[in-house]
N, C-alpha and C positions, 0 to 999 in steps of 0.2 A: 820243541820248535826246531832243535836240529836235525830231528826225522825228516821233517819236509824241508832240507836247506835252507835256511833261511840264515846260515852259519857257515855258509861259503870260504870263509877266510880260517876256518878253523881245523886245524888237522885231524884225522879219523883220530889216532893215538888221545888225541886233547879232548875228543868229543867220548871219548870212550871213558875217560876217564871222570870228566861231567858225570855224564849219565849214573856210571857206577856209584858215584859219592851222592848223586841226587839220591838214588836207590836206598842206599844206605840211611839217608836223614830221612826218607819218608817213612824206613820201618820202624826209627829209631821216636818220632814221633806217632806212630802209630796207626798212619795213612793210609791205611788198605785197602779203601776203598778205590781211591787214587790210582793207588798204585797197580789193584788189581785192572785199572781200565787201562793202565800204561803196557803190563805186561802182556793182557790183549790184542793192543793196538800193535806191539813186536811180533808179537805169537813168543813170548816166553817162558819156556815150559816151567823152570825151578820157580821163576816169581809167580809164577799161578796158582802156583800146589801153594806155597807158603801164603799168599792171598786168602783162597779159598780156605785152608788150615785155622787162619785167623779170625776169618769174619763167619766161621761157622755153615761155610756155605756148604753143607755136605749132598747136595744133589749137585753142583758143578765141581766137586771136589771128584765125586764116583766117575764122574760121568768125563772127566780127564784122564782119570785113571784105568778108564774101560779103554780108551781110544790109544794105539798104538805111540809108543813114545817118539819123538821127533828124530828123525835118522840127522839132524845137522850136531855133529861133535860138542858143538860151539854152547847149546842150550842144555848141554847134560853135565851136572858134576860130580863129581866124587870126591864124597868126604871121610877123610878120616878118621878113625875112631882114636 
């Protein structure tokens, strides 16, 4: 809901941080479905792959990974080993 404002009084920082922990309880319960429609609805590239990785969806899993990765810094991360 704070995509489309409706959270006016709420600081990006405090909405960020929402979001993140939403994120977190839905993969922690299992939500993938959910969540894959959430990270859709962002265009967010990491929750997609791990969506897609989850619910076995291997023709939209290809088919993201054919398609050029997102040039915004913000949606890419690095993890290390």
């Amino acid at each position: 809901k704070s995509q489309s404002g409706l959270l006016s009084n709420v600081t990006k920082a405090e909405q960020a941080v929402w979001e993140e922990q939403w994120v977190h309880c839905a993969k922690q319960l299992n939500q993938w479905e959910t969540l894959s429609a959430y990270a859709r609805d962002i265009n967010q590239f990491d929750i997609m792959l791990e969506c897609f990785w989850k619910t076995d969806d291997w023709d939209a899993l290809r088919e993201i990974l054919h398609d050029p990765m997102p040039s915004d810094a913000s949606q890419t991360k690095i993890y290390d080993i």
